[in-house]
N, C-alpha and C positions, 0 to 999 in steps of 0.2 A: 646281377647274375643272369648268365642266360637262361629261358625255362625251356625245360624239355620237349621236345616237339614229339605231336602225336597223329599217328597212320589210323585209319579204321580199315580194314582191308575184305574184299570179298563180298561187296553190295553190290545188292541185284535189283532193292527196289527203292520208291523214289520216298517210301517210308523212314528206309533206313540211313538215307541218303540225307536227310532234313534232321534225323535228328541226331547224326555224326555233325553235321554243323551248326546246330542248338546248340551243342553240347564244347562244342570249342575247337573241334577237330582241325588239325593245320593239313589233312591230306587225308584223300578217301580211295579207297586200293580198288581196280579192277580185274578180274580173272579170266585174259583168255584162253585161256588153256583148256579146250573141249574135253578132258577125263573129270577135270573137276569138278564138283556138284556148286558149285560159286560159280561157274562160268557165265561170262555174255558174249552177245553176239557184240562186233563194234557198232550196229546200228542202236542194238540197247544202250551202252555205254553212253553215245553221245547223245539221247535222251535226259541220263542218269547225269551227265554233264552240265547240261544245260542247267542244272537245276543246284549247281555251284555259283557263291557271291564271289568277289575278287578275294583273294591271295589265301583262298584256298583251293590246294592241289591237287591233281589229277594222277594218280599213276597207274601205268597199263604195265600188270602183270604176265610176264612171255616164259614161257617152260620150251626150250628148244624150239624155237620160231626160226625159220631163216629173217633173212634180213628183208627179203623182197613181204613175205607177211606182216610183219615189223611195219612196213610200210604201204602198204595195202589198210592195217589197222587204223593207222595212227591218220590215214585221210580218212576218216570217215570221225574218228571218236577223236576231239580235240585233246591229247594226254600231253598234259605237261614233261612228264620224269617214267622212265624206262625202268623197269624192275626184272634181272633176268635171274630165273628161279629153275634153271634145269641143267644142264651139264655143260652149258656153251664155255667154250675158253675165254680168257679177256680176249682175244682177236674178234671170236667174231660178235662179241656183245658192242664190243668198240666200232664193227662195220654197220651193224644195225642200228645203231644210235648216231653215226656218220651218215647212215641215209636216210634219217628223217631230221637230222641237226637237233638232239634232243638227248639232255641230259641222262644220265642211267647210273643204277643201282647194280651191287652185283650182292646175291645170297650166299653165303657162305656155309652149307650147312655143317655145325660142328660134332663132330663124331667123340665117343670116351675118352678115344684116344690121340685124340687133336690135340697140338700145343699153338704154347704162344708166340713162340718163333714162328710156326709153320700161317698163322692167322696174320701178321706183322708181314711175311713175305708175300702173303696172298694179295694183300692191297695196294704193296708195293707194284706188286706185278699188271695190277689193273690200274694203277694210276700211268703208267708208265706205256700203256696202250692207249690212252686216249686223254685230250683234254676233255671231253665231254663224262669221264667219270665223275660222279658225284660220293660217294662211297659204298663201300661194304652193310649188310646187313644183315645178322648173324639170327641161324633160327637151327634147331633142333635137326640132326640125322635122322629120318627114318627110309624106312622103302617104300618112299611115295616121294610126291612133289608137293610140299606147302601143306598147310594147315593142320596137323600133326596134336596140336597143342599138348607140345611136352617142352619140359625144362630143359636145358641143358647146363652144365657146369659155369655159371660166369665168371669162376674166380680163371678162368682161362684168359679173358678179355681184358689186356695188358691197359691200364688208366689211360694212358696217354692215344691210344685206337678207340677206345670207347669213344673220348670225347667228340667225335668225329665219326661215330658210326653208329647204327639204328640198331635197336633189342629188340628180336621177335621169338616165338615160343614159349608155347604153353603158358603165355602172360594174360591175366585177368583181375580181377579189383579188390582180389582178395591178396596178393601179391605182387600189384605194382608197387606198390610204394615203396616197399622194402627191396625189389628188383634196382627200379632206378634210384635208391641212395646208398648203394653198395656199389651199383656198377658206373653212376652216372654217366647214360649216355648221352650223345646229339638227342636222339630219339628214340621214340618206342613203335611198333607194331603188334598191331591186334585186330585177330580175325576171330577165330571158335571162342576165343574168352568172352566174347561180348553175344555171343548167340541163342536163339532159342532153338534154332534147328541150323542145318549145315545151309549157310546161305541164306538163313534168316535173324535178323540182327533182332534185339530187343533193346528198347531206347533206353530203360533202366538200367542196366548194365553196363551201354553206353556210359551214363551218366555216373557212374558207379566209378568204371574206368578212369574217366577222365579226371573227377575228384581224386581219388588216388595218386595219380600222379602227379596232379597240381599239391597235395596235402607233403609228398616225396619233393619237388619242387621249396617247401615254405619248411623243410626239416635243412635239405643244405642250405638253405639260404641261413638259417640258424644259425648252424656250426660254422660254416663260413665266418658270419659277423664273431662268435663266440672265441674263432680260432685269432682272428686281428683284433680283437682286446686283452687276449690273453699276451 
């Protein structure tokens, strides 16, 4: 069985940095986006960078960037994967990830009144703008950008897109577990769950996190084996 893969998203320091990868983490999230209290500079980042082992990854968080900033960042701060968290169409998330040849993420925030056709069409639409999409990443409506930490409905996120697409909102270690073995996705994302202040990580929680999902991980692998003996 595949196991879940897991983002820490929104670290600033080289604290919180070490122990996302004590802890097991497959991906550590950056914020440039200057309203947000998470933000770095790209010179911070590729600091925060350097201070990654192999194959685990990088991603630089973009809220409405042109493509020429996109690329201005990404020479400075080494980022593996492209995360576009603001209002950009697939077009131009797909020319900003064409001009640094760098996989991308697209956020999808889900509203009350979102369906699952409407989320099923949305990735279709962004796969079909670039081969460099990687997929969808579904997190919470509100009136802001990113880190929100609220739930949204998952029975919206049709089985067969989750497999293949990242869970973010309002997620923390008191309900992953039950998040990812209802919805089972690719992955998870988490920023404000794991924190002691906005843009201060606390490695317990961290820790917290991570077990949770790994414990959501060893419940489907159960059912799984439990469903092929039955």
């Amino acid at each position: 069985m595949q196991r879940t893969r897991i983002k820490i998203c929104g670290l600033t320091r080289e604290e919180d940095v070490q122990a996302a990868v004590a802890a097991g983490a497959d991906a550590v999230g950056f914020v440039f986006y200057p309203k947000s209290p998470r933000h770095v500079t790209p010179q911070r980042a590729a600091e925060l960078i350097a201070l990654l082992p192999p194959f685990v990854t990088a991603v630089g968080l973009f809220v409405n960037a042109s493509a020429e900033e996109v690329a201005a960042t990404v020479a400075v701060a080494p980022i593996g994967l492209l995360q576009f968290h603001g209002d950009e169409t697939a077009q131009q998330c797909a020319a900003a990830a064409a001009a640094v040849n760098r996989p991308f993420m697209r956020v999808f925030r889900v509203k009350p009144d979102s369906s699952s056709a409407e989320l099923l069409e949305y990735e279709q639409q962004c796969r079909a703008s670039s081969k460099l999409f990687n997929g969808l990443l579904f997190d919470t409506f509100v009136d802001a950008y990113g880190g929100a930490g609220k739930v949204f409905d998952w029975s919206l996120i049709p089985k067969d897109l989750a497999r293949r697409a990242v869970l973010s909102g309002g997620l923390n270690a008191q309900n992953a577990t039950g998040a990812v073995v209802r919805v089972r996705p690719c992955s998870v994302d988490v920023s404000s769950g794991v924190e002691a202040a906005k843009g201060i990580k606390d490695s317990l929680l961290i820790d917290g996190f991570v077990r949770a999902v790994r414990e959501a991980d060893a419940t489907i692998e159960r059912e799984t084996y439990h469903e092929r003996s039955a």
